[in-house]
Jmol script that loads the backbone (N, CA, C; Angstrom):
load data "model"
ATOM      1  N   UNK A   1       0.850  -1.169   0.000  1.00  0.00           N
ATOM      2  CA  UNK A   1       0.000   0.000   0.000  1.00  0.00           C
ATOM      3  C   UNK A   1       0.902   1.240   0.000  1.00  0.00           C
ATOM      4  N   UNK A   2       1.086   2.115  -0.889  1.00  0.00           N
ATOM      5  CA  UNK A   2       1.312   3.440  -0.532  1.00  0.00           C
ATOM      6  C   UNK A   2       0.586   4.638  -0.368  1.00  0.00           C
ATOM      7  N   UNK A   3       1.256   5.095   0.066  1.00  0.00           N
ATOM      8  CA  UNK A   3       0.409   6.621   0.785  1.00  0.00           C
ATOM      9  C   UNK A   3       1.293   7.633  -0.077  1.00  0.00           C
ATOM     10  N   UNK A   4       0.479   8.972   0.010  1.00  0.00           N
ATOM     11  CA  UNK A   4       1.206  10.096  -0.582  1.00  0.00           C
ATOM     12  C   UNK A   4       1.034  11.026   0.282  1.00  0.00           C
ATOM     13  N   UNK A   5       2.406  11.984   0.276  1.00  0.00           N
ATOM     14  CA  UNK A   5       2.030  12.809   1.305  1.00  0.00           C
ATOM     15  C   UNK A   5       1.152  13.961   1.031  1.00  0.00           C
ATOM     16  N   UNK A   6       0.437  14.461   2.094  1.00  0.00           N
ATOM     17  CA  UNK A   6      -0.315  15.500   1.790  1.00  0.00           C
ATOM     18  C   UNK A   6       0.272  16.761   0.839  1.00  0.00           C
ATOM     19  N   UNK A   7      -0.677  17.744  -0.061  1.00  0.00           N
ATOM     20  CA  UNK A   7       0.102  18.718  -0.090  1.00  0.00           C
ATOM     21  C   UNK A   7      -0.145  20.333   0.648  1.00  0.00           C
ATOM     22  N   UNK A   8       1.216  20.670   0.290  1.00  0.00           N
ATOM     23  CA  UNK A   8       1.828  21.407   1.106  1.00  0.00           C
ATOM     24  C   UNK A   8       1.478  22.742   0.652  1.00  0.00           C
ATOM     25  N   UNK A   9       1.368  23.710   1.025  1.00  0.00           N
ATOM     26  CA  UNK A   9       0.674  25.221   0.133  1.00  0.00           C
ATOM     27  C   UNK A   9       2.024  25.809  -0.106  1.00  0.00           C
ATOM     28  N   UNK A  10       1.839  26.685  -1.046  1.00  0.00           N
ATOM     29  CA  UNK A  10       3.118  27.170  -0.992  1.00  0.00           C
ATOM     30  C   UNK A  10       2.690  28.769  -0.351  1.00  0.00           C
ATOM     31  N   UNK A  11       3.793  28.736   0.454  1.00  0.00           N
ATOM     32  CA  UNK A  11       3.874  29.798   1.247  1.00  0.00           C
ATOM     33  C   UNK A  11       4.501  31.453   0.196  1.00  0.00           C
ATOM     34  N   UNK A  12       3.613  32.708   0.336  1.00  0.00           N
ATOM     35  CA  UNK A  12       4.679  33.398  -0.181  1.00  0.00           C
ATOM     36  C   UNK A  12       4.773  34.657   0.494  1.00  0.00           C
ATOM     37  N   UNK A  13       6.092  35.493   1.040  1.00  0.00           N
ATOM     38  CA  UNK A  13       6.474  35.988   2.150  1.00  0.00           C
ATOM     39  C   UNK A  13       6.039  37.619   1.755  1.00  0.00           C
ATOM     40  N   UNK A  14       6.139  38.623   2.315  1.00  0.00           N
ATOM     41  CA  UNK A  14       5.856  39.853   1.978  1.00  0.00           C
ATOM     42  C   UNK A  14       6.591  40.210   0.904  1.00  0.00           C
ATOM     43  N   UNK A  15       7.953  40.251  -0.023  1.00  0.00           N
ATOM     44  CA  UNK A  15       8.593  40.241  -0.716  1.00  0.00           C
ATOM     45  C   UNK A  15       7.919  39.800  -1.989  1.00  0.00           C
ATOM     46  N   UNK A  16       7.335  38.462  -1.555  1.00  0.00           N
ATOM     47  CA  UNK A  16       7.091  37.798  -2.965  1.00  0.00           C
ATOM     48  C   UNK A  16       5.620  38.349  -3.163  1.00  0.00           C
ATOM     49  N   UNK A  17       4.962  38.392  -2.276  1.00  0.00           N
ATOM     50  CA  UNK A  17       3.740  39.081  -2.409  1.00  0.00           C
ATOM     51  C   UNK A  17       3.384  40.328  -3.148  1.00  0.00           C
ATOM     52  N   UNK A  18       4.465  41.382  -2.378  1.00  0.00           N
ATOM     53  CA  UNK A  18       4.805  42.871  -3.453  1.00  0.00           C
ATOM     54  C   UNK A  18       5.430  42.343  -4.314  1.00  0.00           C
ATOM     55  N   UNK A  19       6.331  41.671  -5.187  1.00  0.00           N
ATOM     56  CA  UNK A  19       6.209  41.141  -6.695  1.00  0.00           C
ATOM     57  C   UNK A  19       5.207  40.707  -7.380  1.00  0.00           C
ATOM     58  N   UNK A  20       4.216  39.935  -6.772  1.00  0.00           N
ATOM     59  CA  UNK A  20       3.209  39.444  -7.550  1.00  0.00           C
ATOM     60  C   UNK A  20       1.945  40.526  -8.411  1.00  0.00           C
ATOM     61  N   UNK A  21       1.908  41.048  -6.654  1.00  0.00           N
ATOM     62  CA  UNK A  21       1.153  42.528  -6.615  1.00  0.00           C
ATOM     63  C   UNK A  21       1.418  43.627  -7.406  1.00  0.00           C
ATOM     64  N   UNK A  22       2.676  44.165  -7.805  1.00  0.00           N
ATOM     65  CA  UNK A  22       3.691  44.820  -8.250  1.00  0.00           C
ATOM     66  C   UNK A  22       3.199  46.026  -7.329  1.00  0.00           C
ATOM     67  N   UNK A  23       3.558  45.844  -5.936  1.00  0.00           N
ATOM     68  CA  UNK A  23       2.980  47.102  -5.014  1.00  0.00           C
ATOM     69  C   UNK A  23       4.218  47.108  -3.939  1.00  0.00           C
ATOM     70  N   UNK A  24       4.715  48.085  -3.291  1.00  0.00           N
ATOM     71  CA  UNK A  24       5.973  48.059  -2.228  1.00  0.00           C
ATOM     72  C   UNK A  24       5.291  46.869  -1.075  1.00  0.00           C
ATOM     73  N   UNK A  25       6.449  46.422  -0.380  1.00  0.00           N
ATOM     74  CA  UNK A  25       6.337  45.851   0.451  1.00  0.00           C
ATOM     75  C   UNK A  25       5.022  46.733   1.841  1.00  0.00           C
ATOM     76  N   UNK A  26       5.330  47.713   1.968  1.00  0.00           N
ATOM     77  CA  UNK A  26       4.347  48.671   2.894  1.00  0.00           C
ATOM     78  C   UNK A  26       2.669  48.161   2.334  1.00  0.00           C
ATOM     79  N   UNK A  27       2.789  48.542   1.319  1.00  0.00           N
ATOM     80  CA  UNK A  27       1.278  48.184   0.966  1.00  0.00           C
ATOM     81  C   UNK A  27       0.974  46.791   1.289  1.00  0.00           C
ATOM     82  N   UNK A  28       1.594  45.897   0.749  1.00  0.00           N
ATOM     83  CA  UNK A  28       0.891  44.647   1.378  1.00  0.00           C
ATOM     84  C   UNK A  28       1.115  44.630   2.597  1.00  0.00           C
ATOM     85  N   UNK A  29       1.594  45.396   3.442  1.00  0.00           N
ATOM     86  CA  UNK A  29       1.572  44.865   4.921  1.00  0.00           C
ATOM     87  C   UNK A  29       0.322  45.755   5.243  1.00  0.00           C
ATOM     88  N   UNK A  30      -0.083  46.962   4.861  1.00  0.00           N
ATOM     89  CA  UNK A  30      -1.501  47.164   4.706  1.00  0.00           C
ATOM     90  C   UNK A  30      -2.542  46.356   4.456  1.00  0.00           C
ATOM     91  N   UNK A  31      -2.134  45.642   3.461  1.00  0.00           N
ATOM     92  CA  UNK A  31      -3.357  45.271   2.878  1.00  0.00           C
ATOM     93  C   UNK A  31      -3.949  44.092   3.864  1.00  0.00           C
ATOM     94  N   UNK A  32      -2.435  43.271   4.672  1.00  0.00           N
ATOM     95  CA  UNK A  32      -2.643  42.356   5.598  1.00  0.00           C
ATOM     96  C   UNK A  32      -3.209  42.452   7.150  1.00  0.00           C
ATOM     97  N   UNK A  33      -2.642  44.203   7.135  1.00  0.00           N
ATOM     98  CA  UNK A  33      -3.155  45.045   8.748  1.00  0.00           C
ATOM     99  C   UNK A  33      -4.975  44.977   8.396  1.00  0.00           C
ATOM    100  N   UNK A  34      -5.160  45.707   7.078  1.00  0.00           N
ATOM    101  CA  UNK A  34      -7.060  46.133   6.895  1.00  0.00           C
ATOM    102  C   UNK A  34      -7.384  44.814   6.693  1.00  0.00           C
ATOM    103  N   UNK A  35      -7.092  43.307   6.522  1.00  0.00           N
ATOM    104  CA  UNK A  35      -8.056  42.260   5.747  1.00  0.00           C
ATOM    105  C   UNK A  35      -8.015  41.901   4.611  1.00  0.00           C
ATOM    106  N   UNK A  36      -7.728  43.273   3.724  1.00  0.00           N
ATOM    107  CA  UNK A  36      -8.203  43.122   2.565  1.00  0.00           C
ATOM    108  C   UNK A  36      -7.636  41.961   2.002  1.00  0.00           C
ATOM    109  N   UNK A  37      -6.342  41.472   2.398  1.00  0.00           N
ATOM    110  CA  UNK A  37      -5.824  40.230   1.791  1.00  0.00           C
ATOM    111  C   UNK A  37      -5.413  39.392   2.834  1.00  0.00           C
ATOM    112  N   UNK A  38      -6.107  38.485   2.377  1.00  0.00           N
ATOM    113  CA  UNK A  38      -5.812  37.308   4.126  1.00  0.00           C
ATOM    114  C   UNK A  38      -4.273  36.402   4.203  1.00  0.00           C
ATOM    115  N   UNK A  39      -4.156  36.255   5.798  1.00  0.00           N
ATOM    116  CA  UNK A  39      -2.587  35.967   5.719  1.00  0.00           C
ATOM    117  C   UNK A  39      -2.603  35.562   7.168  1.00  0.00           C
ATOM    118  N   UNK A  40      -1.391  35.096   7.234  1.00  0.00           N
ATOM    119  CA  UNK A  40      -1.408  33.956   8.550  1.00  0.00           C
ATOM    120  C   UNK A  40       0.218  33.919   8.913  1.00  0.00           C
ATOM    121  N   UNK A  41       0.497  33.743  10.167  1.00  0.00           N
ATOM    122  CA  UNK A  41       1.714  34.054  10.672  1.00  0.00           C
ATOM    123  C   UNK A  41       2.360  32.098  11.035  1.00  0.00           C
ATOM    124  N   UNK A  42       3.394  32.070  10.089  1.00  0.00           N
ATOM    125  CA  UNK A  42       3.713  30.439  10.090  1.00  0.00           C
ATOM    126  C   UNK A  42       5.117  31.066  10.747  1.00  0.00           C
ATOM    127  N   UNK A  43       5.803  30.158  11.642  1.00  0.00           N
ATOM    128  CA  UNK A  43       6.941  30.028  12.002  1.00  0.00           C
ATOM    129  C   UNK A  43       7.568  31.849  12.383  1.00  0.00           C
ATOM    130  N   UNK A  44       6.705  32.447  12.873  1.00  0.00           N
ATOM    131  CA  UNK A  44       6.733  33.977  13.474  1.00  0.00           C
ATOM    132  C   UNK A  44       6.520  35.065  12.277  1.00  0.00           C
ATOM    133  N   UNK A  45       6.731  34.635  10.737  1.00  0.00           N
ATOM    134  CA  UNK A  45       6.564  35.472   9.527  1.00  0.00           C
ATOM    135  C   UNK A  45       4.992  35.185   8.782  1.00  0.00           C
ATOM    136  N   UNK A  46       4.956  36.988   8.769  1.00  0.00           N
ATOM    137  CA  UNK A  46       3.341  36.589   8.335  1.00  0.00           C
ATOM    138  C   UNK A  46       3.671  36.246   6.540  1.00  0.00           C
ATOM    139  N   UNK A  47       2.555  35.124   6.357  1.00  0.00           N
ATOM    140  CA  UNK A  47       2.538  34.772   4.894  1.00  0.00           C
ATOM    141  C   UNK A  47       1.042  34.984   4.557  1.00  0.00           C
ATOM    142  N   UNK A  48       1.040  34.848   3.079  1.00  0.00           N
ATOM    143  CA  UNK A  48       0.516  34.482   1.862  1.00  0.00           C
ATOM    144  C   UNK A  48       0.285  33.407   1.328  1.00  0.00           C
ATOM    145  N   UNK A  49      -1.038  32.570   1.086  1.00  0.00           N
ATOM    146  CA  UNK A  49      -0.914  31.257  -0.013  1.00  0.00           C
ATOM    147  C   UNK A  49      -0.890  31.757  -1.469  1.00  0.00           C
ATOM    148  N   UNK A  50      -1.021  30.899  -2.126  1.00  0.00           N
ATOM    149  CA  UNK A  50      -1.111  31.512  -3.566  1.00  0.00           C
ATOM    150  C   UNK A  50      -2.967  31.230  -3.664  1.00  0.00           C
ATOM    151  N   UNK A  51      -3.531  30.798  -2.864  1.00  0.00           N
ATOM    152  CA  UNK A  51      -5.047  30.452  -2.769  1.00  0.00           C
ATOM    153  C   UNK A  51      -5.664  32.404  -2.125  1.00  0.00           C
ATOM    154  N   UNK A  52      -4.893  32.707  -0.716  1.00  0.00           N
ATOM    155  CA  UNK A  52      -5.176  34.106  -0.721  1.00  0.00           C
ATOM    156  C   UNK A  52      -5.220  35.434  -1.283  1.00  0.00           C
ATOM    157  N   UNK A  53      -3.973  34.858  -2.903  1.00  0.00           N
ATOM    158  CA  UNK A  53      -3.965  35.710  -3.657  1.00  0.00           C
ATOM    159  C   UNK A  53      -4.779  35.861  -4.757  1.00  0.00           C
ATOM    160  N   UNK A  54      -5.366  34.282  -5.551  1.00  0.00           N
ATOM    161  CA  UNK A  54      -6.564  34.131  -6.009  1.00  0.00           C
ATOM    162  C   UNK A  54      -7.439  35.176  -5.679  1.00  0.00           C
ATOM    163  N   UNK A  55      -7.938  34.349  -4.477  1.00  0.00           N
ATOM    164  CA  UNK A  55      -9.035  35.358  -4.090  1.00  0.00           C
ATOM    165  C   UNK A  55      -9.227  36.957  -4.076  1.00  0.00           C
ATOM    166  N   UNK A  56      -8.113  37.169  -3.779  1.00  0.00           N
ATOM    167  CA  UNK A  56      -7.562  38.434  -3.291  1.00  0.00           C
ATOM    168  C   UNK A  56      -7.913  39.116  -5.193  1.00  0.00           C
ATOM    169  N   UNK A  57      -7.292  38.572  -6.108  1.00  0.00           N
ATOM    170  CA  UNK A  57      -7.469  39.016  -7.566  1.00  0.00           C
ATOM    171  C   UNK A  57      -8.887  38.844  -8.005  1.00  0.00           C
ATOM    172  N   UNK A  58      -9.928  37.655  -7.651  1.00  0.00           N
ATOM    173  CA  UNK A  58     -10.948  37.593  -7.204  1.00  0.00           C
ATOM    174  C   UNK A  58     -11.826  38.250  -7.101  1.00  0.00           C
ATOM    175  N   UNK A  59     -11.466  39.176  -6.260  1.00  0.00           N
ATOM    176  CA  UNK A  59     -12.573  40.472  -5.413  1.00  0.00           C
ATOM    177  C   UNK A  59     -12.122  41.449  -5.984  1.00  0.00           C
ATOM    178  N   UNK A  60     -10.732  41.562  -6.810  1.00  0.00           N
ATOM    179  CA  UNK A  60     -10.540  43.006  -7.273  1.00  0.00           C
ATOM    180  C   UNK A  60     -12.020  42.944  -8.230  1.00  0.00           C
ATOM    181  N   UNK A  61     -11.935  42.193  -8.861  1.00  0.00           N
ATOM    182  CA  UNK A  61     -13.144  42.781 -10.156  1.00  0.00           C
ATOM    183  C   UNK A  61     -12.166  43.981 -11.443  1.00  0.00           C
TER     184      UNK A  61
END
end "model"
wireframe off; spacefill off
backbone 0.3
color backbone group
């Protein structure tokens, strides 16, 4: 029998976030202070999935 391991999200850090975004690092830490883009603090650094950024492009309209 094998098993597979679960998968894993990929994490992406404030850096990669303002690249994706093409916005300074400040703004997405805004955008993470108001909500507007959801994010979660793994191993003491707040992140990004690439699922929060979906969405996040999502709601722009």
């Amino acid at each position: 029998m094998t098993q597979t391991a679960p998968a894993i999200p990929r994490f992406y850090f404030c850096h990669e976030v303002a690249a994706e975004l093409r916005r300074t690092e400040a703004a997405v830490r805004w955008l993470w202070q108001s909500g507007a883009l959801k994010s979660r603090v793994v191993g003491g650094r707040r992140v990004s999935t690439a699922e929060d950024l979906a969405a996040f492009f999502a709601e722009a309209k």
